[in-house]
N, C-alpha and C positions, 0 to 999 in steps of 0.2 A: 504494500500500500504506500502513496506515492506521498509525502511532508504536507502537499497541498491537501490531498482527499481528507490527510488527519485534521488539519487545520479547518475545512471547510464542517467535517463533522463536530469539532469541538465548535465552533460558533453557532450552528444550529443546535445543539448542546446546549448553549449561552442562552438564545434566546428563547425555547421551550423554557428553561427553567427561571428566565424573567419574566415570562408568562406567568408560571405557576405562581412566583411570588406576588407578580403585581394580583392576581385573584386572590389571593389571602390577603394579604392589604384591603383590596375592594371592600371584598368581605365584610371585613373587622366595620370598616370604613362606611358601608352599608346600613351595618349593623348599628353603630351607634346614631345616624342620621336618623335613621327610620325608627331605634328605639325611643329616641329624643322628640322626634315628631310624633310618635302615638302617645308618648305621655304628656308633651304641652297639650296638644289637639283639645281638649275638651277644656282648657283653659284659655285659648285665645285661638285668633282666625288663623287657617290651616296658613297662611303662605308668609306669615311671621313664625309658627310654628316650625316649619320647612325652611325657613331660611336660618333661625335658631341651631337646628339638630345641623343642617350644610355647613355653617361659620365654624360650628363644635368639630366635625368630621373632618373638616377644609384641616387643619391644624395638625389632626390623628393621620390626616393622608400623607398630606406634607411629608412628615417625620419620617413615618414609617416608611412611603415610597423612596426620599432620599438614601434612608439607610439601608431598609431590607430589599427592597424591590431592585432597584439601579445600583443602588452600593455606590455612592458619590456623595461628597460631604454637602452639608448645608451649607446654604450661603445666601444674603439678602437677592445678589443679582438671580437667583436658581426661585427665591421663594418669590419675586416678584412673576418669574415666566410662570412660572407656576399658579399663582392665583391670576394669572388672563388669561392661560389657557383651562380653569376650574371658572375664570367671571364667564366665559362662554357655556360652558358647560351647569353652570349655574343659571343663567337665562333658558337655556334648553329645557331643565328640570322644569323650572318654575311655568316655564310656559305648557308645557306636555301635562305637567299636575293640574293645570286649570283647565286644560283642553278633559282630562279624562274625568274630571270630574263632570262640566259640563253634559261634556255622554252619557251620566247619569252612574258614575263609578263612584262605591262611596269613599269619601275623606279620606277613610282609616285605613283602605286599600291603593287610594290611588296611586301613591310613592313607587309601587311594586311595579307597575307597567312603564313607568318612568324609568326606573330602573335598566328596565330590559331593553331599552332604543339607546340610551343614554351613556352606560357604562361601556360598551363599546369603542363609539366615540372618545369617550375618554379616556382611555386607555391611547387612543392615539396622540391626543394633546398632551398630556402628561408626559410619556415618552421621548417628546419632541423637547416640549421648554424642560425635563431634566437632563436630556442627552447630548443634545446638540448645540455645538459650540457659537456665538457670536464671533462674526469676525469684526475684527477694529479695523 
């Protein structure tokens, strides 16, 4: 087997297992937006709710996607790409979550289908403002 075919398998190596981490990160990430949103939910309107548990999560993703996911230190210039390529992804949410509500999907579920269009997506913005370098 030829330096290259090893080389080319260990980077698809690479990034199957940046896959796997950035979905444990989501996950977690998921988990606490939507847990934070079912519990405000009955105490104020869903899209202060939802932007509460997003601002909570935005933080938990950050961390964890810089360290566990990509493995690249923090830094202001990384957490600024970062939160415009989540303020996209955050408009996305909030507007998906009032579209499916509208449709007649209740409050306490709608996050979920938002979820499923959305995390995609962002999985590619995220990758981008933590990966890819600025040139000067």
């Amino acid at each position: 087997m030829s330096m290259k075919k090893i080389n080319n398998i260990l980077k698809e190596k690479g990034k199957l297992l940046e896959l796997i981490r950035f979905g444990i990160v989501g996950v977690l990430a998921v988990a606490i937006h939507y847990g934070l949103y079912f519990i405000l939910l009955p105490y104020m309107d869903r899209n202060i709710a939802f932007t509460i548990g997003y601002g909570i999560s935005f933080i938990c993703n950050f961390l964890l996607s810089s360290w566990f996911t990509f493995r690249v230190k923090t830094s202001w210039s990384r957490f600024v790409k970062f939160g415009a390529s989540h303020g996209i992804n955050y408009l996305l949410n909030i507007i998906l979550l009032n579209l499916f509500c509208w449709m007649g999907c209740p409050e306490k579920w709608a996050p979920l289908p938002v979820y499923a269009v959305a995390v995609p997506l962002n999985f590619l913005l995220v990758r981008f403002a933590l990966t890819k370098k600025i040139r000067k």
